[in-house]
N, C-alpha and C positions, 0 to 999 in steps of 0.2 A: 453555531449558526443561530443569530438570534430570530426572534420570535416576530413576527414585525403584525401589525393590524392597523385595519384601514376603514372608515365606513361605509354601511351599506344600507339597503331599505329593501322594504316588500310592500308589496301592494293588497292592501287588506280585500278589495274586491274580491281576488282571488280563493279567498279562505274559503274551505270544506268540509264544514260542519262536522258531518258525517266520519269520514278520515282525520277530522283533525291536522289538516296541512292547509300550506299558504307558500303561495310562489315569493322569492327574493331574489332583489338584483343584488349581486357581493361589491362587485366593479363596475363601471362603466368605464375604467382606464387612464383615468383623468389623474395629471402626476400631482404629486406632495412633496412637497418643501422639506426636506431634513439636512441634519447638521450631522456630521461628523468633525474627526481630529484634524480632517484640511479643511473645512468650513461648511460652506449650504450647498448643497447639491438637490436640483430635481428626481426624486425615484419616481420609477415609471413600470408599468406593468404591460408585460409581451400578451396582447387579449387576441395571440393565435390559439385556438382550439387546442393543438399539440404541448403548447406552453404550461395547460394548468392539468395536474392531479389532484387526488384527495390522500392523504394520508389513514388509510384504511376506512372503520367508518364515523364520518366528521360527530361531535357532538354539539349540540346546542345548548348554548351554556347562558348562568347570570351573571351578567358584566363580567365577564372573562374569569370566574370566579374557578379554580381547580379541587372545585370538594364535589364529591360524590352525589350530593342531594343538591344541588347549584344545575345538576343535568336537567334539563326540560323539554328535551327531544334529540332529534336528528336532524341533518341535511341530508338529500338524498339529490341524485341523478345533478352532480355539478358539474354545468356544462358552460359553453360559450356560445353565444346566438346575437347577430347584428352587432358584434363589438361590445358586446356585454356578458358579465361571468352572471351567471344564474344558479338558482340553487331553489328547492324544495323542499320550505323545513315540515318534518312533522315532527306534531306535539305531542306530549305524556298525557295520556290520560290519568294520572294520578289524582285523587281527590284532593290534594295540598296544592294542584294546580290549575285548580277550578278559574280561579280569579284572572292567572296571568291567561289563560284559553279567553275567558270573555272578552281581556282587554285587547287583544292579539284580535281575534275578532271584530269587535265595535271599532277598532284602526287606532284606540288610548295609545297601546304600546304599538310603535310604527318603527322604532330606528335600532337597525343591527351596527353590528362590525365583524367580523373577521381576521383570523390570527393566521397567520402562514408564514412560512420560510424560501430561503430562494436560495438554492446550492446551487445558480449560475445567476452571473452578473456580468452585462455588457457596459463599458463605461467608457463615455468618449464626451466633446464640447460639442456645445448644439447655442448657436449668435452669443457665444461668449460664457455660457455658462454651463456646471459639469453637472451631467447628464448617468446615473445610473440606473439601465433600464434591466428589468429583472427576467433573465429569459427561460428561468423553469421558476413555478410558482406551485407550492405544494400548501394545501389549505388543511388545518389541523383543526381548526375551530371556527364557531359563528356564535357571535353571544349578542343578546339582548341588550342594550344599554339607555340609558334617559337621554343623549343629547340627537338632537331627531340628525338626519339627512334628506337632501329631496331627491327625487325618484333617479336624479341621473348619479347617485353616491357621488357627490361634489360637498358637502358639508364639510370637510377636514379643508379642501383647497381653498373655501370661502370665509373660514374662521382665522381673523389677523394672525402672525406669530406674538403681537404683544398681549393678547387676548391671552393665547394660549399659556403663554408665561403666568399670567399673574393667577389662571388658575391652579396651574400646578404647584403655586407657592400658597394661594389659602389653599387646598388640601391639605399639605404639608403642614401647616401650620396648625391647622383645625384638628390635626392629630399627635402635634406635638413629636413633627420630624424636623430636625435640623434645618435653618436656607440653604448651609452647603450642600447638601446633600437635594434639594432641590434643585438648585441652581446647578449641579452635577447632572441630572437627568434632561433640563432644557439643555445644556451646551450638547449633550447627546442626541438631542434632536427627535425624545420621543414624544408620540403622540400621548393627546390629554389621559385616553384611559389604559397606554401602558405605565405611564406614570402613575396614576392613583394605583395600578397594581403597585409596583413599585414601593410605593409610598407606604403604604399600607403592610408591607412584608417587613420593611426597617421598621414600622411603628411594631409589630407583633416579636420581634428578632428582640429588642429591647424591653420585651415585658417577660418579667422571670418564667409566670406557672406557662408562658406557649413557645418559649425562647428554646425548647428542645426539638417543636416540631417543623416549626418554619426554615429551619435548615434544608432538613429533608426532603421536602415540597423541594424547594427553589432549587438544588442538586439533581433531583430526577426533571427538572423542566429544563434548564439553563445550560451553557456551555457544551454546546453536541463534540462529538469526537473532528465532525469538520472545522471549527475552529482552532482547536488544538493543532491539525495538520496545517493548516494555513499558517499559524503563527511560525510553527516549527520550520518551515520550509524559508519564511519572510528571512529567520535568525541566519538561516542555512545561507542566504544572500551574502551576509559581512561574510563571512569567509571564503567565500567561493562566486566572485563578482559574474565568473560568465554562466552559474546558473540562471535558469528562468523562470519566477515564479511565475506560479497558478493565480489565477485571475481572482479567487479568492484571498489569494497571501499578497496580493501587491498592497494593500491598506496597511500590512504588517511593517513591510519593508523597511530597515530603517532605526527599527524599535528596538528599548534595549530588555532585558529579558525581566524588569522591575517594571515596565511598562506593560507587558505580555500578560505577569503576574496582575497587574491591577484589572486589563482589561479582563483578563478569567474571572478574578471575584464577581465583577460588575454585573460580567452575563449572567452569575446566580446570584444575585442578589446582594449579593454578603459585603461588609466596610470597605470604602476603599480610600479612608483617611488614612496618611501615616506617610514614614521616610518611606524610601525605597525599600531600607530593612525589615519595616515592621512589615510591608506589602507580602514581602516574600517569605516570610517566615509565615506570616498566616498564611498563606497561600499552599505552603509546606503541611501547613499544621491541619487544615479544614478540607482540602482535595487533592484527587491526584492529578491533578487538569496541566501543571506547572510539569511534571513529572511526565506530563504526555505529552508536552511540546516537547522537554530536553532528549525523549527518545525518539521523536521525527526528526529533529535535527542531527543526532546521532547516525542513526538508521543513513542518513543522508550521506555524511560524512564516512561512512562504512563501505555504504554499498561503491560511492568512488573511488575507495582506497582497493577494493576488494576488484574490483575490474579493473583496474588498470595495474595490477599487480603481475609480473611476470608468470606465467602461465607455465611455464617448466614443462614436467611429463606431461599433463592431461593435454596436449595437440597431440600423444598417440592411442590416448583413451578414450571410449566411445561413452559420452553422454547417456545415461542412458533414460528410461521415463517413470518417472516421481514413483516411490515408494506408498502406500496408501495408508501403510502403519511399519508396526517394528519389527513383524516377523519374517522370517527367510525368505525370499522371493524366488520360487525356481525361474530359471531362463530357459524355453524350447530355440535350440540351435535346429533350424531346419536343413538338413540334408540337398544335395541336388534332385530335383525331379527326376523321374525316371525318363530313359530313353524313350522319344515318339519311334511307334513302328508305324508301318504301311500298315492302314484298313483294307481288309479283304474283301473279296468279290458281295459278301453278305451287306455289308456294309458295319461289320461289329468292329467295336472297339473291346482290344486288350483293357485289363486293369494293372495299375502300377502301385505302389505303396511310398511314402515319404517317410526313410527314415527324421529321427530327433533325436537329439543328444541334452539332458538336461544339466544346469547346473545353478549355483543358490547362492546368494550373499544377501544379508540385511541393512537395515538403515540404524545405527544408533545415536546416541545425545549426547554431545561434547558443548562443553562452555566454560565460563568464569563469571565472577561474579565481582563488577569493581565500584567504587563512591564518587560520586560527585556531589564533593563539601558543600553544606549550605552558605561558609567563603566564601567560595568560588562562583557559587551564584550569582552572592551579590556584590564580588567585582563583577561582574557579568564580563568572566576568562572564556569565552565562546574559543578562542582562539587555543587553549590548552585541551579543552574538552575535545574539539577537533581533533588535534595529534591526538589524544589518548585512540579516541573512538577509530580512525586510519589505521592506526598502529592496531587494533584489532580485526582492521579489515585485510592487511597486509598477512598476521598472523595466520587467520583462517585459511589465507590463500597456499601459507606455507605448510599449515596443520596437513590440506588435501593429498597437497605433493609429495610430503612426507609419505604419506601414507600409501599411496599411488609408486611410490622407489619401497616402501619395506616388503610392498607383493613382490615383487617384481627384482628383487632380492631374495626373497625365503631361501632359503635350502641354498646357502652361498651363491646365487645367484640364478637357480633354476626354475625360481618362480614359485607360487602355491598351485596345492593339488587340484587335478580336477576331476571329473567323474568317473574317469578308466582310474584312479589312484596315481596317474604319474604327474609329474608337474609338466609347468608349460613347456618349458626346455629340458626337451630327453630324445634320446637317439632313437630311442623306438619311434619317434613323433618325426625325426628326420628334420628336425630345425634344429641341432646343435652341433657344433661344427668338431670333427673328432680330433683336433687338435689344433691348439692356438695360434692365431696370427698377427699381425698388424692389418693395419686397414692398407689394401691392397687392391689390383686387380685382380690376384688369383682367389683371394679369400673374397671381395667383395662378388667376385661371378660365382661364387661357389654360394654365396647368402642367396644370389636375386635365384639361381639355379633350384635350390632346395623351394622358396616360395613358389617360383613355377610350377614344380612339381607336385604340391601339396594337394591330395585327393581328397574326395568328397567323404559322406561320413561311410559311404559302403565301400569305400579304398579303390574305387574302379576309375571314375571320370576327376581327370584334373583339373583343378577350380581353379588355375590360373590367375594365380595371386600375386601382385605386382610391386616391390619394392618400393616404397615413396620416402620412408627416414630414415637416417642414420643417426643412432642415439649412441654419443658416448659421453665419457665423464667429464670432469674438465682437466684432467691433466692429459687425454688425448684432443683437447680443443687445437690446440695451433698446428697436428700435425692430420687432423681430418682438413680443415681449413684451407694447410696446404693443398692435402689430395685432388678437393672438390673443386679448388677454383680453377676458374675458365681459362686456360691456355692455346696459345697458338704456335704449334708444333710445324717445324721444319721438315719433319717425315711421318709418315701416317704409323709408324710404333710409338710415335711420341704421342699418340690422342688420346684424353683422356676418357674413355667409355662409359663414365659415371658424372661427368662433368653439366650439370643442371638437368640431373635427370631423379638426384636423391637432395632434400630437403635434411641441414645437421641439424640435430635437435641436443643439444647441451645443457646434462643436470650434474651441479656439483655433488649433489647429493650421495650419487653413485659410486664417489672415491671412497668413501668410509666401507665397502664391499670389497670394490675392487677398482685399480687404478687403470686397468688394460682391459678390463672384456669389455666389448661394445657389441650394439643390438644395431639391426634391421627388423622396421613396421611395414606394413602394409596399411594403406590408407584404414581408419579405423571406423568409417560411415560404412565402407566395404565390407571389410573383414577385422574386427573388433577382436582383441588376446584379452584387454582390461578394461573395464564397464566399473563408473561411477553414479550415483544416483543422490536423493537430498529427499526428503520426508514431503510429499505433496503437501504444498502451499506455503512449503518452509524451503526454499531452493536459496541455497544462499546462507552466510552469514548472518543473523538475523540480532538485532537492539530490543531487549524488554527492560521497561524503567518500570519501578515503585517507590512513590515516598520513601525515606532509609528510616530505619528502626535503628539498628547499628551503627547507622549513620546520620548523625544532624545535615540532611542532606537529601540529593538522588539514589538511591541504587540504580547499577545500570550492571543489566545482565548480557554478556555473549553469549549466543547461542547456536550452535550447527549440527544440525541431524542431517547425517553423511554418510556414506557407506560404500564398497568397493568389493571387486572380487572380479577372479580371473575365470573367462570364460569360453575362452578358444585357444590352440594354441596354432591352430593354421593360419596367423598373419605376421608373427614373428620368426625372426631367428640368433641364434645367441652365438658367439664367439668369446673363449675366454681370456682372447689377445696372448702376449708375447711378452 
C-alpha cells in the first residue's frame, strides 16, 4: 500500500506559546490529479468522520524526512469538522528547535503536508472521467515543507501538472539522478515532494560509503503485505477467470508476474531499469515481496483445489473446534441429564449429577517442501504452478481421509481405543454385529435396532440414535445402490424399509481392510464416533513461500496441522459382511 501525501496548512493565530501547539487543516477534500498504468485519474478523499484514522501516534516530521532527529513534534486529536480533516500539532521543545518554534510561530513556516494510506478504494466515472475516491484514510505523518498552501489545502490542485514535471526533473538533476528514472516517477503520477523523496533515496542507493543503509530504510517503509495480496489475487484472475478480485487487486489484473516484480521494487525504492529478467532476479535477490505474491496466488489455487475435492469419509466425522497448540486435547462427552422428579409439597428440589466420559487426540505438522524455478518465473508458467499448487490441495484432501479410514480400520476394522480400553466396534458396546452379512433387511434392521438401543453413559435411558449412512467400500458400491434405490413394488413385502431413509457414503479406501464389512453412522452434529480438528488459525491446507536458497527460485512449502481421534462409539455400527 503505497504511501500517498497531500497538502495542508495551519493557521498561525492559533499558536500556544505556552504548550507549544498550533491548529492545522490536513484536508479540506479537494481531489488531485494523478496518473497511473491506465492514465490520470481524480483521487478524492471520503471527509466522513468514520473514514479517517490515525495510525497510532502520528509524527511530525522535516519534509517527510524518516531519520529520528527530522521528529519535531506531534499531531494530536485528528479529527474531521465542517468537511475538513483537522489536526493539533505539538512542538518539541528541544533546544535545536528553538528557530523552527519561532518561525512556526511568527507564520515564516505556514505550509504542511501529510502522508497516509488508503486500504479501500471506490472507483467509478464521474462526466467522463475516472474517479478514485479513497473510503478509509489512515494518516501516518504530517511534515513541514517550504512550498506554502492556502488555508482551504488546495495548493497541489492549483499547481499546473507541467510545473510539476519540470521540478521533479531539476531536483533530479540537481542531484545527479538519471531523466529516466525521473520521468518514471511523473508518469507515476507522484506529488512534488514524494518525488524529491524518491529522488533523493536513488541519489544516496548509488553513493558507496550510504549504499548499505538506504536499502534498509526504504524496505521497512515500502511495499506493505496489502500489496503483495492484491498482486497475488490480480495473478490468481489468469487462471481462474470467474474469480473476483478485491477492489484493491483490480489495478493488478492482467499483469504478468515481471510486471508485479517491477511494481514491488518501485514501492521501495529500489532500480527498476532492465529486462524482465534482470527485474525478477533482483527482485529474488533483494526481497521477499515477489515470493509473497507467488504464495497468495498459490494459497489461492489450493484452497480451490482443497474444497472442491471429494469429501470421502469426513460427511461421517464431526468437525470438531481448532486445537490452540499441539498438545492432547481431552474431550468431555456429556452423559444424559438426570431424570426430572415431582417437587414436593416443600417446594425442594432433588439434586442430580452429569455423568462424562473423557477422551484425547492431538493436532500434529504434516507438509512438503517444493521449488518454484526462477525459469518458470520468468516464463511467467502461472498456469503450471497452478496444477502443482491443486495437486497439493487435492493431496491434503486425500492425506485427511486417509487418515480418518486407518482409525476406523485399527485393529482390522474395530477402530482405535477408547477410554474403557475397548475399541469402537465391540460386542460389549452392542454395535458390532455377531456375525456377517450382506446388506439386507435383516442385518440392516438389526444396525438401525442396535443404534436405537444405545444407552446413555450410566447404561439406563436410551439416547435414541437414528441411522443416517451407510458406508461401504467400493467393491459393495453397485450392490448397496441396488438395495437403496427407490422402488415401486406390486405387493407390500416387496417395500423397500431403507429406501431414502439412509444416505450411501462410498470410500474406496476401505477395500485395502476389507472388501465386505460395511458400517452404519448416525448423523455426526448428533452423535459424533470420529472428531477431526486443524491447529487454530491454521484450518486447512496452508502455502508458505521464501526466496529459494536451494533453489534459484521460490520455495513453496505445504503445510497441515491435522489431527483426529475416535471419541464415541454410540453412533456407529459395524458388520463384517459375507
Amino acid at each position: 500500500m503505497e504511501l500517498q501525501t497531500r497538502s495542508a496548512t495551519f493557521e498561525p493565530s492559533t499558536f500556544n506559546a505556552e504548550r507549544g501547539t498550533v491548529d492545522a487543516v490536513i484536508s479540506a477534500g479537494a481531489d488531485v490529479t494523478r496518473r497511473d498504468y491506465q492514465g490520470l485519474y481524480k483521487e478524492r478523499l471520503n471527509m466522513n468522520p468514520s473514514a479517517w484514522t490515525a495510525r497510532g501516534t502520528v509524527p511530525v516530521l522535516k519534509d517527510h524526512q524518516r531519520a529520528v532527529d527530522s521528529v519535531i513534534g506531534r499531531a494530536e486529536n485528528i479529527r474531521i469538522d465542517s468537511g475538513r480533516a483537522l489536526a493539533t500539532i505539538r512542538l518539541s521543545d528541544r533546544p535545536d528547535l528553538a528557530g523552527i518554534r519561532r518561525d512556526v510561530e511568527t507564520g515564516i513556516l505556514d505550509s504542511l503536508s501529510f502522508g497516509f494510506t488508503v486500504p479501500k478504494w471506490r472507483e467509478f466515472s464521474e462526466d467522463g472521467a475516472r474517479v478514485r475516491e479513497a473510503e478509509q484514510i489512515v494518516v501516518h505523518e504530517v511534515s513541514f515543507v517550504p512550498i506554502g498552501a492556502d488555508p482551504q489545502a488546495k495548493t497541489r490542485s492549483e499547481v499546473s501538472m507541467e510545473n510539476q514535471q519540470e521540478q521533479v526533473r531539476s531536483i533530479a538533476l540537481a542531484v545527479g539522478v538519471a531523466a529516466p528514472f525521473a520521468d518514471d516517477l511523473i508518469q507515476r503520477g507522484l506529488s512534488v515532494e514524494d518525488a524529491r523523496t524518491a529522488i533523493i533515496r536513488e541519489a544516496a542507493r548509488n553513493v558507496p560509503h550510504i549504499d548499505n543503509r538506504a536499502p534498509a530504510v526504504v524496505t521497512r517503509e515500502a511495499a506493505p503485505e496489502d500489496l503483495t495480496r492484491a498482486a497475488g489475487e490480480a495473478l490468481y484472475c489468469r487462471i481462474d477467470p470467474t474469480f473476483t478480485p478485491s477492489d484493491q487487486a483490480r489495478p493488478f489484473v492482467g499483469r504478468r508476474l515481471a510486471d508485479v516484480a517491477r511494481d514491488l521494487l518501485r514501492q521501495r525504492g529500489l532500480n527498476t531499469f532492465g529486462s524482465d529478467a534482470e527485474i525478477i532476479t533482483r527482485s529474488l535477490n533483494t526481497t521477499s515481496d515477489l515470493a509473497n505474491v507467488v504464495g497468495v496466488f498459490a494459497n489461492k489455487a489450493v484452497a480451490q483445489a482443497y474444497q472442491t475435492a471429494p469429501s470421502g469419509i469426513k460427511v461421517l466425522c464431526k468437525h470438531g473446534a481448532s486445537h490452540p497448540d499441539f498438545r492432547g486435547r481431552n474431550l468431555i462427552r456429556r452423559g444424559e441429564l438426570p431424570t426430572l422428579e415431582k417437587v414436593n409439597e416443600k417446594g425442594e428440589f432433588t439434586r442430580g449429577s452429569i455423568l462424562d466420559d473423557r477422551q484425547s487426540y492431538a493436532v500434529a505438522t504434516y507438509g512438503k517442501v517444493f521449488g518454484m524455478s526462477r525459469q518458470l518465473i520468468i516464463n511467467d508458467d502461472l498456469g503450471l504452478l497452478a496444477d502443482i499448487a491443486s495437486g497439493w490441495g487435492l493431496a491434503a484432501m486425500e492425506f485427511e481421509n486417509q487418515t480418518l479410514v486407518d482409525l476406523l480400520t485399527t485393529n482390522s476394522g474395530a477402530g482405535p481405543k477408547l477410554a474403557d480400553d475397548k475399541s469402537i466396534f465391540d460386542a460389549a458396546h452392542g454395535n458390532l454385529a455377531a456375525s456377517g452379512g450382506a446388506v439386507s433387511d435383516t442385518t440392516l434392521s438389526a444396525a438401525r435396532l442396535a443404534l436405537r438401543s444405545m444407552k446413555g453413559l450410566n447404561g439406563a435411558i436410551p439416547i435414541n440414535a437414528t441411522a443416517r449412512y451407510l458406508l461401504v467400500p467400493a467393491a459393495l458400491e453397485t450392490a448397496a445402490e441396488k438395495y437403496l434405490a427407490s422402488i415401486y413394488p406390486n405387493a407390500p413385502s416387496g417395500v423397500n424399509p431403507f429406501s431414502g431413509t439412509l444416505t450411501l457414503v462410498v470410500d474406496p479406501r476401505l477395500d485395502a481392510n476389507s472388501v465386505t464389512r460395511w458400517y452404519t453412522f448416525a448423523d455426526p452434529a448428533v452423535l459424533p464416533v470420529i472428531e477431526y480438528a486443524y491447529l487454530s488459525g491454521f484450518e486447512g491446507v496452508q502455502i508458505l513461500t521464501r526466496n529459494g536458497f536451494d533453489v534459484s527460485g521460490v520455495e513453496i512449502r505445504a503445510q497441515l496441522d491435522y489431527g483426529a481421534g475416535g471419541i464415541d462409539f454410540r453412533g456407529a455400527y459395524a458388520n463384517p459382511g459375507n
